[in-house]
N, C-alpha and C positions, 0 to 999 in steps of 0.2 A: 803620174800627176798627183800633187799633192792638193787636199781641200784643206782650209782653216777655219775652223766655226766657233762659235763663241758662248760657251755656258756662262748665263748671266748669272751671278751671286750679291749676296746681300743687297747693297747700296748701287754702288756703280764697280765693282767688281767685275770681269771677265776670265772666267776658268778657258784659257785658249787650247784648243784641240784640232791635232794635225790627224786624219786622216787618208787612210791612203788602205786602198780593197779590203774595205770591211777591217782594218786593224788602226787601232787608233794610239797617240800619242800623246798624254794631255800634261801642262805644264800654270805650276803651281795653284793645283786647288786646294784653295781656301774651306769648303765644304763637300764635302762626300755625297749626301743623297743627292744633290741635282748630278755627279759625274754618272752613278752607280743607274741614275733612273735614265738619262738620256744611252749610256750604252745597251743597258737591257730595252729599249723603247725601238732601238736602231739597229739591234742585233751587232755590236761591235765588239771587236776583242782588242783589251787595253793590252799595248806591249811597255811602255815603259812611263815615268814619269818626269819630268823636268821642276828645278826648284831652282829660283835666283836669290829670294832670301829669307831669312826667318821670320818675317813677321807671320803670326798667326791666320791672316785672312788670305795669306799665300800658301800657308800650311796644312791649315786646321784638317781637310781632308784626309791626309795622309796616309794614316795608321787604318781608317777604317776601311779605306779604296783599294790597301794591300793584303788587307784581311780577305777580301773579296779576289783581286786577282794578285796570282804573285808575281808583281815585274818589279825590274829595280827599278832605283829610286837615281836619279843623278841630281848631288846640291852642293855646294859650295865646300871649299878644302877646309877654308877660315875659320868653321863654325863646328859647335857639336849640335847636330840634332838627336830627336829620341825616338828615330825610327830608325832602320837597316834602312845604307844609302852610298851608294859610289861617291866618293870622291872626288871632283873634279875640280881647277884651275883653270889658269890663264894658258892658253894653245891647248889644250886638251879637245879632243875628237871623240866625238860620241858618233857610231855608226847607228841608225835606226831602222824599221821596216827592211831587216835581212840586209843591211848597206845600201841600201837607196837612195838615203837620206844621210847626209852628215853635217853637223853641226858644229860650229866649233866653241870655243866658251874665251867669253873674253872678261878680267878681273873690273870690276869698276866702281869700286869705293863711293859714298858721298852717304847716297840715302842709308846705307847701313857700310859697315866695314869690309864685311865677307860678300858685298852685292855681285852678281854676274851676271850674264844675259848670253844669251845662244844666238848665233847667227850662220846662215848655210842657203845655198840655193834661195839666193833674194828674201829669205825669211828673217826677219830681226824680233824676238820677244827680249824684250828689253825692261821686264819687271816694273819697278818706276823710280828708274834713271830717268830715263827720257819719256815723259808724255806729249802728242800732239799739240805745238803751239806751248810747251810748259818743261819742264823737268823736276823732280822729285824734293820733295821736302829733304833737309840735310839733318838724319837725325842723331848718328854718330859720328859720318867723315868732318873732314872741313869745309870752305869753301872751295882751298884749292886742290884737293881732292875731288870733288863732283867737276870741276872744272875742264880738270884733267880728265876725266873720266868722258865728257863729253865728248873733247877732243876724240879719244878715241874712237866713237861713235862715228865723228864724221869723216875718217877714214874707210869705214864701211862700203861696199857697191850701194851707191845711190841710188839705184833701181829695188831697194829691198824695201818689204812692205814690213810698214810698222807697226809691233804689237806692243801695247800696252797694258796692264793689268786694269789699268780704272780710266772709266771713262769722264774723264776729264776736260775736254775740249773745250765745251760750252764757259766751263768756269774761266778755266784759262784765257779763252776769246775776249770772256768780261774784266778781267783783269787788264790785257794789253790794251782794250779800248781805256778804258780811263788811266794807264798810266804811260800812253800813245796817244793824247786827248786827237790830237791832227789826224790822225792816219785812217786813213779811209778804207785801207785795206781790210784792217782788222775788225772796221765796225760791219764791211760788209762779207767778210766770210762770217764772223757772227750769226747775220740775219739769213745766210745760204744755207747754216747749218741746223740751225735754231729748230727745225721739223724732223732733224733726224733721230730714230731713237739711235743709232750704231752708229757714231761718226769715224768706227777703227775698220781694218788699219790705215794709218794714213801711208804716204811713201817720204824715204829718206830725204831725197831730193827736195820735196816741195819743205820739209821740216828744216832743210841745210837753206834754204832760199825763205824762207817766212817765220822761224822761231827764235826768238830773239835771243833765247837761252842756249843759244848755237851758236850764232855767230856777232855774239857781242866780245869788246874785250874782258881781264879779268876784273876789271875796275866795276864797270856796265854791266858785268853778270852779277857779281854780288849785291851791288845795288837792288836789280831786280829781282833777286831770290828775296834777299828782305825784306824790297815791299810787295813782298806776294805774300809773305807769310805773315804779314800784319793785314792783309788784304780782305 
């Protein structure tokens, strides 16, 4: 049985950590001391690390969380980083916790070039391609790139729960209320969530049936990517 727990960082940040008997997994932290103090707090033993892309607040931990334990590093094929790091792509299989646990790694351009995300046994960390109710700022792909990228996503076992790096939710919710002004749904999962401090992970399914940035066409996606980001 796998648990997934969530080291909160900076702002709205989530360092996600897959545990499984005392040995743990954590994927792209951004800061070291909160990984380094919650393993020694809990008595864990870090076995590997997961990274979907370069941005620093996905990174920044890195170098100093390896300095402390040495497990690889698995991050993108696309990119160079400046720490020791496996290599991985699109169908690539990461076995974890002695084969227990496999992941496979799927490519998905938009928010950066090199983006990827891990999915296996109903688990999706999905970096920030895809956030609940939202999807990722486009800060290198294209349009139709993230687009595509999504697509892929809803391919996915719909029954997999979704992890995202930032939590985002709440903003997003206030987003599709004003530019959904009618829609009733979104004003009241807004106020259902509005008390929570963790609104992740959410599940594929209800994201493939309620996130607009899933199942609009490509005309309707862009549209709403731009006015979020003037938003």
């Amino acid at each position: 049985m796998f648990k997934v727990v969530p080291i909160p960082i900076l702002n709205d940040n989530y360092i996600w950590t897959i545990i499984h008997d005392k040995m743990t997994v954590v994927i792209d932290p951004g800061l070291s001391d909160p990984v380094l103090k919650y393993h020694h707090e809990n008595n864990l033993d870090l076995t590997s690390i997961l990274i979907t892309h370069h941005h620093h607040d996905h990174i920044g931990g890195v170098n100093e969380i390896t300095n402390q334990f040495n497990v690889p590093v698995y991050a993108p094929y696309h990119k160079k980083f400046n720490f020791k790091y496996h290599q991985v792509q699109e169908n690539s299989k990461i076995q974890l916790f002695d084969n227990k646990l496999e992941l496979s790694v799927i490519e998905v351009p938009g928010h950066t070039l090199e983006h990827i995300i891990y999915h296996g046994n109903e688990l999706l960390f999905c970096g920030d391609t895809l956030f609940s109710f939202g999807c990722g700022r486009i800060f290198e792909g294209s349009f139709g790139q993230m687009y595509d990228s999504l697509k892929k996503i809803k391919s996915i076992d719909p029954n997999s729960k979704v992890y995202c790096t930032h939590e985002y939710t709440l903003k997003n919710l206030e987003f599709l209320k004003y530019y959904f002004k009618d829609n009733e749904f979104y004003k009241n999962k807004h106020q259902d969530l509005s008390k929570s401090m963790i609104t992740l992970p959410s599940l594929l399914k209800d994201e493939l049936e309620s996130n607009p940035f899933l199942n609009s066409s490509f005309e309707e996606f862009k549209k709403l990517r731009e006015a979020k980001d003037l938003f």
